[in-house]
C-alpha positions in Angstrom: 30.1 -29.7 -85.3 33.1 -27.8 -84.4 33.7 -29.0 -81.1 34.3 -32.8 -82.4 36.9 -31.3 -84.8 38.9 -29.8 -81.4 38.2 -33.0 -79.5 39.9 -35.2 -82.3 43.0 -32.6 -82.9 43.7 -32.6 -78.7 43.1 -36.6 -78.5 45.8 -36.8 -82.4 48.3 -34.7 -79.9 48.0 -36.7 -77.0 48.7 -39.6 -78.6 51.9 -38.6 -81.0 53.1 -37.8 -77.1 52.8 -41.0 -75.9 54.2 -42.6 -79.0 56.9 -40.4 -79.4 58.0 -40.7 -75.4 58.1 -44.7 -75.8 60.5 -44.6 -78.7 62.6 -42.0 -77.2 63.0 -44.0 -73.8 63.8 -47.2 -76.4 66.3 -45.7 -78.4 68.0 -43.5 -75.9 68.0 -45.3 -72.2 68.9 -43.7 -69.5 72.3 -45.0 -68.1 72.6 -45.4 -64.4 75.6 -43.7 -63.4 78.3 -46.1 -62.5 79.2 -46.6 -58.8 82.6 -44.5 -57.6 85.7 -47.1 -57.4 88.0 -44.6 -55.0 86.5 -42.9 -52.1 88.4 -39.9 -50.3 90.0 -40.4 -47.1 88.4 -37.9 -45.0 91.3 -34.9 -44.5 89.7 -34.4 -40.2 91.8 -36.9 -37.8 89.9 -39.2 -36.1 89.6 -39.8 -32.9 88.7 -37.4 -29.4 90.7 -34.6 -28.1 91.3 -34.4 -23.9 89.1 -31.4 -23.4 90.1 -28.7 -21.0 88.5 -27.2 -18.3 87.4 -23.8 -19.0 86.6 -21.0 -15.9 83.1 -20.3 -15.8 82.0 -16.5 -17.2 82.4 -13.4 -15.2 80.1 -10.7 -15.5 82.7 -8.2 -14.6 82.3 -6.4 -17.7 78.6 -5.8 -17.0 79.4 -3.8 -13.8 79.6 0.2 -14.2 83.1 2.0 -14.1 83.3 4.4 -11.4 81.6 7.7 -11.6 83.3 10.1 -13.9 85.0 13.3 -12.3 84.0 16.4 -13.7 87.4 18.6 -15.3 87.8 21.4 -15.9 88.6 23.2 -19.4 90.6 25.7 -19.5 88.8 28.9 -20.9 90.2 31.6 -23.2 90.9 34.7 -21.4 90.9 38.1 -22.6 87.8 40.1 -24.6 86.5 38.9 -28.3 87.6 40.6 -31.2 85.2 43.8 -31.9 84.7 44.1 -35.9 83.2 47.3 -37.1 80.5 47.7 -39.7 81.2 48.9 -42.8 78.4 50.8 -45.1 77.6 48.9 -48.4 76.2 50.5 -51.9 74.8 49.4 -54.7 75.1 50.5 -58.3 71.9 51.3 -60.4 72.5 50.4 -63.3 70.8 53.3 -65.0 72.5 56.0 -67.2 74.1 57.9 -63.7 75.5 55.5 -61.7 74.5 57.2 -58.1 75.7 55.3 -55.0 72.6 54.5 -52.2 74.1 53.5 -49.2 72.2 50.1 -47.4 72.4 49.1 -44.1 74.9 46.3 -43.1 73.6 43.5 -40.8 
């Protein structure tokens, strides 16, 4: 039966694990690291600072600046530029070349 033939490869692989993790754990321990012999001074100095008395907050900011004044601009004086239109052609490009005038915009 095939099955038995899985059964006894998985059980085989299992157990070459466990043997194989008890002689690496025997011939390679782990090593505790050793305990630090100087410890830092801290680089903060100790000890409480006279605290001040601060002024409570204001909401001054919060209130709205007066109501802006309307100014004035100045304006430009005098009449806009006129331009004139100008009439356009186009070229056919056939053997005459006749001119047909288009309307400009």
């Amino acid at each position: 039966m095939p099955w038995r033939n899985w059964s006894v490869i998985i059980v085989l692989v299992l157990a070459n694990y466990v043997v194989f993790s008890i002689i690496g754990t025997l011939l390679f321990p782990v090593v505790p690291p050793a305990a630090p012999t100087h410890v830092a001074r801290p680089t903060f100095t100790p000890g409480g600072q006279i605290l001040q008395r601060v002024d409570p907050l204001t909401y001054e900011f919060l209130t709205p600046s007066p109501t802006p004044t309307a100014t004035t601009t100045p304006t430009a004086t005098g009449t806009p530029p006129t331009t004139t239109p100008t009439p356009k052609s186009t070229v056919i490009p056939t053997g005459a070349s006749t001119l047909i005038p288009t309307k400009s915009p």
